[in-house]
GUKE-720638 format. One record per atom (N, C-alpha, C): x, y, z; residue in one letter. Coordinates in pm, whole numbers, padded with zeros to 5 digits, always signed. Layout:
N
XYZa;...
***
This chain:
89
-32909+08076-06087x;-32939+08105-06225x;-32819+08067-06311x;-32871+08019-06427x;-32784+07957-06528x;-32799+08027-06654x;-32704+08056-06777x;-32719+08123-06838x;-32633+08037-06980x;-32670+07999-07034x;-32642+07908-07203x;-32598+07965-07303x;-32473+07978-07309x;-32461+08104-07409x;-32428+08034-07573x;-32476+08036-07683x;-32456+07985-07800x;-32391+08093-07906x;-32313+08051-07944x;-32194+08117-08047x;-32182+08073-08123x;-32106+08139-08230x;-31997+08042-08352x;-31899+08171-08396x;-31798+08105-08416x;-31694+08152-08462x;-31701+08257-08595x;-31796+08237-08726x;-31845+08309-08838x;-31943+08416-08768x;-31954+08441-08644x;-32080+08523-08630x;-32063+08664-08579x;-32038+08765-08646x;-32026+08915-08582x;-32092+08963-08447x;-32166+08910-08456x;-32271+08960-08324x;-32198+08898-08232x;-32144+08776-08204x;-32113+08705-08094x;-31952+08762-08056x;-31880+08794-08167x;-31776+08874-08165x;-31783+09045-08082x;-31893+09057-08088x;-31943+09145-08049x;-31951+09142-07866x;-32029+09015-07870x;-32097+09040-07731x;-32024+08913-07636x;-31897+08844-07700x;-31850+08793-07618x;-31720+08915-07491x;-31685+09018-07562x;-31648+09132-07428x;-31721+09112-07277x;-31848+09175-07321x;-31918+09223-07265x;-31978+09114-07182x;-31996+08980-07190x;-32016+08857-07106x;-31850+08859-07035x;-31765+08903-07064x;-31623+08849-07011x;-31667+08968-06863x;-31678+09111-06854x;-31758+09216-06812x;-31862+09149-06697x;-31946+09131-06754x;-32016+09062-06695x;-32025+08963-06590x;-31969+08857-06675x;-31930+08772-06569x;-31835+08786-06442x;-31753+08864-06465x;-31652+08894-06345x;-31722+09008-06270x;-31812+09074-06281x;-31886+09126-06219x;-31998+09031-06109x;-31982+08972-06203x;-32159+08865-06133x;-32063+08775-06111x;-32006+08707-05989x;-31933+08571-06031x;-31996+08493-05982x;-32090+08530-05890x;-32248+08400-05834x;-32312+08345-05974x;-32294+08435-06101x;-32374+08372-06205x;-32287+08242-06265x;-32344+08172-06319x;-32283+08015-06391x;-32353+08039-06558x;-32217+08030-06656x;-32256+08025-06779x;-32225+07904-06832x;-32254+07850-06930x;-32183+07781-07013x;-32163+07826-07179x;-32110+07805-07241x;-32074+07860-07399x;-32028+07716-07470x;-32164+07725-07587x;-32168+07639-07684x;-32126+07656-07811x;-32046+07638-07862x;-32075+07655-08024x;-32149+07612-08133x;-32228+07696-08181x;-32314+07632-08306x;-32265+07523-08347x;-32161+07528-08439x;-32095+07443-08521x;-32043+07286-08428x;-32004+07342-08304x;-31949+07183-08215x;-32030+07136-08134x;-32103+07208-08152x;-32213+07121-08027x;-32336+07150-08084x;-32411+07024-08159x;-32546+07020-08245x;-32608+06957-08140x;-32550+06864-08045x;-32681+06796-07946x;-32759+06940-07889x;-32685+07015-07829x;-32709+07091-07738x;-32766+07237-07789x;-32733+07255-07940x;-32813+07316-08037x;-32946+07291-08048x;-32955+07159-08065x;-33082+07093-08137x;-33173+07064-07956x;-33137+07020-07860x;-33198+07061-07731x;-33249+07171-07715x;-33174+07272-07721x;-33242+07378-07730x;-33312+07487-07808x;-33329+07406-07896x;-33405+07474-08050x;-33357+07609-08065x;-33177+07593-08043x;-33141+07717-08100x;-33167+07720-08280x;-33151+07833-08344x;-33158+07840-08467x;-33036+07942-08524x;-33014+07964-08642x;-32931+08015-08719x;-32907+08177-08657x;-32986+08253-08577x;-33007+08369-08545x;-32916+08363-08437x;-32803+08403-08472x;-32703+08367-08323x;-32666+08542-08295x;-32587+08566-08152x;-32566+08519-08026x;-32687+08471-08011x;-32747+08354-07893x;-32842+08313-07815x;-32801+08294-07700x;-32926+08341-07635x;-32899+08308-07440x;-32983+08296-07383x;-33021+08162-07315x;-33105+08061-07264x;-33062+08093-07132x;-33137+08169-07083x;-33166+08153-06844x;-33215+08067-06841x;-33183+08014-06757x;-33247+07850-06648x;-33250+07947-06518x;-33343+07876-06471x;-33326+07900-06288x;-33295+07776-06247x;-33308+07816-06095x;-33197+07729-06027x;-33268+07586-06026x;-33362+07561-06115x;-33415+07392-06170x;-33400+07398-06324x;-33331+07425-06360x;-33284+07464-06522x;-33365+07440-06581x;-33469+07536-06574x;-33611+07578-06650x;-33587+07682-06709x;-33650+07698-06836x;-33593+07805-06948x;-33672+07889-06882x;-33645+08015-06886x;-33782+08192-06831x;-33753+08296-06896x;-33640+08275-07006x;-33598+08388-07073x;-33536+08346-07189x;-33540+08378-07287x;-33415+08363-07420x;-33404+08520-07469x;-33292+08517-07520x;-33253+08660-07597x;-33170+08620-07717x;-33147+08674-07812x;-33118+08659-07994x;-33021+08754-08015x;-32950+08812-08059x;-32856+08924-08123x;-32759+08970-07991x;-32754+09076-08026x;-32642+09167-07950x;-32732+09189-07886x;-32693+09211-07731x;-32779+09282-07662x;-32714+09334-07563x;-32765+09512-07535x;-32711+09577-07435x;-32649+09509-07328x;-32540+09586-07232x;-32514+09518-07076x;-32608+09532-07012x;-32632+09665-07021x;-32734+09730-06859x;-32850+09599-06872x;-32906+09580-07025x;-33001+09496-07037x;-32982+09388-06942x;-32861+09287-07041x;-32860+09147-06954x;-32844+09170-06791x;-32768+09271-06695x;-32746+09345-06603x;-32926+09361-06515x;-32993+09393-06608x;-33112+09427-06546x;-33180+09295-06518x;-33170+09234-06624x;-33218+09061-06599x;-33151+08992-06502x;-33042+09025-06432x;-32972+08918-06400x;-33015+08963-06247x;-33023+09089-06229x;-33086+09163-06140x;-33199+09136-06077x;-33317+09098-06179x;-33447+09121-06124x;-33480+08963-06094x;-33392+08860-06122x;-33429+08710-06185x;-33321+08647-06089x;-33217+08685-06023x;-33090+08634-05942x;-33155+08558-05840x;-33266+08536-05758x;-33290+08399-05682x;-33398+08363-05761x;-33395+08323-05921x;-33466+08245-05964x;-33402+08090-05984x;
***
């Protein structure tokens, strides 16, 4: 499982919930992220029909097929529970 994480630098929420991916990730270290920025990376914006509503986070499974997106701040336990129920996807 792959996990797309889209940011920007102007965005509170992502200020927010970049901790809690740092958390995360060193918890999960089988998981693979990558982190885009709105502003520097429009190919990969516009691929993924992110929009202005940032944090965004795009799961792929292990054929990097989208099965999930999420928008704003969002709980740990949450992403935690996803990563949980979806880990040999």
């Amino acid at each position: 499982m792959k996990v797309l994480k889209f940011g920007a630098v102007w965005c509170p929420g992502c200020l927010i919930m970049k901790p809690r991916w740092v958390e995360i990730e060193a918890e999960n270290t089988w998981l693979e992220t990558e982190y885009y920025d709105y502003d520097e990376s429009p190919d990969k914006v516009k691929e993924y029909k992110i929009n202005d509503k940032l944090p965004g986070f795009v799961f792929l499974d292990k054929d990097n097929k989208e099965f999930l997106r999420l928008q704003g701040e969002v709980d740990k336990k949450e992403i935690i529970d996803i990563l949980v129920k979806n880990k040999n996807k």
